[in-house]
C-alpha positions as CSV (number, residue, x, y, z in Angstrom):
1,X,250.8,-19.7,-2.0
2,X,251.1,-21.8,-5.0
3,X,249.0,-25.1,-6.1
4,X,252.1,-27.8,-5.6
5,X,252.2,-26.3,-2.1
6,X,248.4,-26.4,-1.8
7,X,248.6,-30.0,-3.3
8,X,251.7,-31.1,-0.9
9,X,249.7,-30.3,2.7
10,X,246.6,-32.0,1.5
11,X,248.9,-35.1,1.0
12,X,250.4,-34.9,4.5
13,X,247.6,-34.1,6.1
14,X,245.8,-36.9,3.8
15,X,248.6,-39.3,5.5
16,X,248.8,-37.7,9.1
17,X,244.6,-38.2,9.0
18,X,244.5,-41.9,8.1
19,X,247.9,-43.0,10.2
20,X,245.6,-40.7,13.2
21,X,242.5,-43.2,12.8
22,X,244.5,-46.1,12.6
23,X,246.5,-45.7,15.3
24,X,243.0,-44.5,17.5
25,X,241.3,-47.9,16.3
26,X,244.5,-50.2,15.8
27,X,242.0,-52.1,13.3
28,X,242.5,-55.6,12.2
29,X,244.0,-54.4,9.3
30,X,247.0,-52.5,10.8
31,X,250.4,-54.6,11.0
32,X,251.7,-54.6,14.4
33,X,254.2,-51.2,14.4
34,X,250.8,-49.5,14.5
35,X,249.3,-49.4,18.0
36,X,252.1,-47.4,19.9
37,X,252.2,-43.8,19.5
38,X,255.7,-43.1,19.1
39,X,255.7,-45.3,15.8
40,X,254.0,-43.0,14.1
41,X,256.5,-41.9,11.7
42,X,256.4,-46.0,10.7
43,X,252.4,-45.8,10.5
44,X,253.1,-42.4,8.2
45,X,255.8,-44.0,6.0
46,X,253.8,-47.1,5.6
47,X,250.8,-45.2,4.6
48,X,252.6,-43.0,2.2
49,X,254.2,-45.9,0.3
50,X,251.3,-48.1,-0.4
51,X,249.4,-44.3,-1.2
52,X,252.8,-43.7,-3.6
53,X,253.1,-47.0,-5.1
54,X,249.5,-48.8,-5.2
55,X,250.7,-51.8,-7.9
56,X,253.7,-53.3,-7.5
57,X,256.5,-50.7,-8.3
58,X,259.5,-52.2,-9.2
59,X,263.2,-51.5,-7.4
60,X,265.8,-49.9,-9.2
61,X,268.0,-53.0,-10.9
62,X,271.2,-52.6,-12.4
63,X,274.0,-53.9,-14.9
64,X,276.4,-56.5,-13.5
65,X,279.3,-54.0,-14.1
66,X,277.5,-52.2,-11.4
67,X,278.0,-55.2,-9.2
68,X,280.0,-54.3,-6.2
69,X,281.2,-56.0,-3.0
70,X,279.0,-56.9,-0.2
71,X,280.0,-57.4,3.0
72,X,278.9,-60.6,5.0
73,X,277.1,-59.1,8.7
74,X,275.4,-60.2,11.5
75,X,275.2,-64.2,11.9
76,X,277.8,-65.7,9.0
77,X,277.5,-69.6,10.5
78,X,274.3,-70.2,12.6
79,X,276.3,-73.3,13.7
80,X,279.1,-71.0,15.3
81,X,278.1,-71.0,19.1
82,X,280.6,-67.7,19.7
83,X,278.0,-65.9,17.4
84,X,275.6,-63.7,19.4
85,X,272.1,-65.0,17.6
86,X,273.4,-68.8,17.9
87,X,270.7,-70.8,19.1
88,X,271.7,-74.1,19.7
89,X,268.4,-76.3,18.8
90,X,268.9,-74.8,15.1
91,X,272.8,-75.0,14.9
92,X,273.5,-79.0,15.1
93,X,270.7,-79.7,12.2
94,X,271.9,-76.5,10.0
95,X,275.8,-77.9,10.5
96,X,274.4,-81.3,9.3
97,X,272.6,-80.2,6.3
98,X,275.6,-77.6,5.1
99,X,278.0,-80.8,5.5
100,X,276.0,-83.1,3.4
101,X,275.3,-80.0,0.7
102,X,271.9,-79.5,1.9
103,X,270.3,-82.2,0.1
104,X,268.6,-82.7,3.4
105,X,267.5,-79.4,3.3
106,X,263.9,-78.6,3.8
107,X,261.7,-75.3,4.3
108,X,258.5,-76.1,5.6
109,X,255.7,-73.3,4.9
110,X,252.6,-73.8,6.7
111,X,249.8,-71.9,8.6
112,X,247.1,-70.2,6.8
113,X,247.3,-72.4,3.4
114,X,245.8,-75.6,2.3
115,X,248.5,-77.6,1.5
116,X,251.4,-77.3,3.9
117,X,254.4,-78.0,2.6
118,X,258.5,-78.8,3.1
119,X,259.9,-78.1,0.1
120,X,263.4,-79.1,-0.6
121,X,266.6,-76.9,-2.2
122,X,266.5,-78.9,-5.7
123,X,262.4,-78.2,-5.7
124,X,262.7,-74.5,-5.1
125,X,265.2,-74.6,-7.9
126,X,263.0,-76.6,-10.1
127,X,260.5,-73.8,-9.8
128,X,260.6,-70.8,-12.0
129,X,263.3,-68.5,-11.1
130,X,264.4,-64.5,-11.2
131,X,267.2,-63.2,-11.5
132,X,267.6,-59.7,-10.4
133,X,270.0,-57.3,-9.8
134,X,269.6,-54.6,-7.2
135,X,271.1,-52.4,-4.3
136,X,271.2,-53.8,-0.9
137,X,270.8,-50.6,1.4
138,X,271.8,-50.6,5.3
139,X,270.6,-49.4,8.1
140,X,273.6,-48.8,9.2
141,X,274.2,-46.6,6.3
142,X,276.1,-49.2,3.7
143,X,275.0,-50.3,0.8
144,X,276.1,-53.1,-2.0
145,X,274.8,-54.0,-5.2
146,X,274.6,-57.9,-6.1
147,X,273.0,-59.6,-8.4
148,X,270.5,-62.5,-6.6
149,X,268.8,-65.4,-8.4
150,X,265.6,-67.5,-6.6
151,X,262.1,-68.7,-6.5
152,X,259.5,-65.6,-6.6
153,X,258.1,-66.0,-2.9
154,X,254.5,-65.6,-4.6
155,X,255.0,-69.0,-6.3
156,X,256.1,-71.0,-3.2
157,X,252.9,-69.6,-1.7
158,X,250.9,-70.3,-4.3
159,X,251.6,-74.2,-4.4
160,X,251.1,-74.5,-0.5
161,X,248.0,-72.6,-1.2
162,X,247.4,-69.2,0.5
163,X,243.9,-69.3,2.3
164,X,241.7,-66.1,1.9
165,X,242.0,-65.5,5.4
166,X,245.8,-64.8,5.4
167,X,247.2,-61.4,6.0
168,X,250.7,-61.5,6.5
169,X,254.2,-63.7,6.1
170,X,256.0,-64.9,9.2
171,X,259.9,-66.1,8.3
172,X,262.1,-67.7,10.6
173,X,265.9,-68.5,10.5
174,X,268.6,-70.9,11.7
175,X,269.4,-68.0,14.1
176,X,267.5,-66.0,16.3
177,X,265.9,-64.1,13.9
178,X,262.5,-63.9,12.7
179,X,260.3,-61.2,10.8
180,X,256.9,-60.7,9.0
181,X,255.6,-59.1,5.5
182,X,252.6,-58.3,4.4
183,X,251.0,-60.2,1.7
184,X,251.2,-56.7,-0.9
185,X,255.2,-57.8,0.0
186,X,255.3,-61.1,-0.1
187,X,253.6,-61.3,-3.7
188,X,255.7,-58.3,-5.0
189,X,257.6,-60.0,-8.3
190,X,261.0,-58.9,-6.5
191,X,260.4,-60.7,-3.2
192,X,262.1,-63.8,-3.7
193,X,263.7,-66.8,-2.0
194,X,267.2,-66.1,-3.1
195,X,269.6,-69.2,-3.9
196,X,272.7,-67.9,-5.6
197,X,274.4,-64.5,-5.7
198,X,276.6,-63.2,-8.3
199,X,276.4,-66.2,-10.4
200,X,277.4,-68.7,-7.7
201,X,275.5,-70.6,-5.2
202,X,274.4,-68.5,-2.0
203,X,277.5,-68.5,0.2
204,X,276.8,-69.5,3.7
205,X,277.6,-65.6,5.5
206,X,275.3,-64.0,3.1
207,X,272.6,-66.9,4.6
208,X,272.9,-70.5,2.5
209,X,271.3,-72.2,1.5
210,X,268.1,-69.9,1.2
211,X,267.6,-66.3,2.0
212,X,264.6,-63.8,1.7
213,X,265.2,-61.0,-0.8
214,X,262.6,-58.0,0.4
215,X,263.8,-54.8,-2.5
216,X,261.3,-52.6,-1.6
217,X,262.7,-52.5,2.1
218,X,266.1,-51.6,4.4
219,X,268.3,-55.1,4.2
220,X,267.5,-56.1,7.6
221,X,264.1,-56.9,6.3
222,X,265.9,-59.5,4.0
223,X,266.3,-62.3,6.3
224,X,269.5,-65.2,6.4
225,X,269.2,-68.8,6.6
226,X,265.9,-69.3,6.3
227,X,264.1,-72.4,7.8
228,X,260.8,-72.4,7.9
229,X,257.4,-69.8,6.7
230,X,254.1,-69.8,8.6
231,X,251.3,-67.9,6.9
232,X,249.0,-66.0,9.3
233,X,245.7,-64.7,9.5
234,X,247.0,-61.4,12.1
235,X,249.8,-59.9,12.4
236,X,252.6,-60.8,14.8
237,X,256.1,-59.5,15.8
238,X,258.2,-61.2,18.5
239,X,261.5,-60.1,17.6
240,X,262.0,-56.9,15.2
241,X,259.7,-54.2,16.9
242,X,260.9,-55.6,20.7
243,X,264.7,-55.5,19.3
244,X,264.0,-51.4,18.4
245,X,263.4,-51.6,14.9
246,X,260.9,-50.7,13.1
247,X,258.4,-53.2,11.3
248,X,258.1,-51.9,8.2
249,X,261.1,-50.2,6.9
250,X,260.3,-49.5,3.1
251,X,262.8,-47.7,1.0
């Protein structure tokens, strides 16, 4: 038996040992997915990618002749009450904003930081922005490349002012949705509050006027339509883990 093979069981018995003692203690510092025994292929592929990439690995980006089409799925008009995440105490305000160009747009960030916040579209845009290009990859098994410009998430939380207590990102949307990230994913450079695709503004099915860009996870992690961020001090999940998916879903 060779060394790499030697060297490849230490590392997944490494992992299977540390996912075994998180999932006996379900400590304070393990994000919800972890205290049920049949994630523990999550709890593994968590532990293996903050093991694998300990700084802040970038995603693969590409040229724009790389750019290719991407499909608009799931909500495309949280104001469209035939669409199955319509929730009508969202929809009237979102159909307001979008009709006046959402300059009466506002995301509100609160929670765990000092200065809580509603920043408007034309202040997020006055913020330093990135511009990245990278591959948007399915669960369901598609995947699109598009180039996506926005505010670094990291910035938006560092002038609302992220108290030392906070562990983790709550999002919600105009729809239904909602989703958390930890902080190592919320201050990755690539996570950003995206603003315009391919050039353009953001159109409204791929989540106008502001949508989360997650690279270092599946798409569905990479929530539409945002409305408002509440920085926690424990982890919470109401909606993706209950729904069947997985928490953390890093790529």
């Amino acid at each position: 038996m060779g060394e790499p093979t030697i060297a490849r069981r230490r590392f997944i018995t490494g992992l299977a040992s540390s996912a075994g003692i998180a999932l006996a203690g379900c400590a304070r510092t393990d994000p919800p997915t972890y205290g049920n025994l049949l994630r523990m292929g999550d709890l593994v592929n968590y532990k293996a990618q903050r093991l694998l990439f300990a700084g802040h690995s970038l995603a693969p980006q590409y040229d724009r002749s790389e750019i290719s089409a991407a499909p608009a799925i799931g909500t495309t008009d949280p104001a469209n009450s035939s669409q199955p995440f319509f929730v009508a105490e969202h929809a009237e305000a979102y159909d307001r904003m979008r009709k006046g160009g959402f300059a009466d747009y506002r995301l509100t960030v609160e929670g765990s930081v000092s200065r809580p916040t509603a920043f408007s579209l034309a202040e997020l845009m006055q913020m330093p922005s990135r511009t990245q290009i990278t591959r948007h990859t399915c669960e369901e098994g598609w995947s699109s490349i598009a180039e996506w410009t926005g505010v670094p998430l990291k910035l938006v939380l560092e002038a609302a002012g992220i108290e030392p207590d906070a562990r983790c990102v709550q999002l919600y949307a105009y729809d239904r949705f909602e989703d958390s990230i930890d902080l190592f994913d919320a201050l990755h450079p690539q996570t950003i509050l995206a603003y315009g695709m391919n050039g353009r503004e953001l159109p409204r099915g791929h989540g106008a006027p502001l949508r989360l860009r997650v690279e270092t996870q599946l798409g569905y992690k990479s929530l539409k339509f945002l409305r408002s961020i509440v920085v926690r001090n424990e982890f919470r999940d109401d909606w993706t883990i209950p729904a069947g998916w997985s928490w953390y879903a890093g790529i």
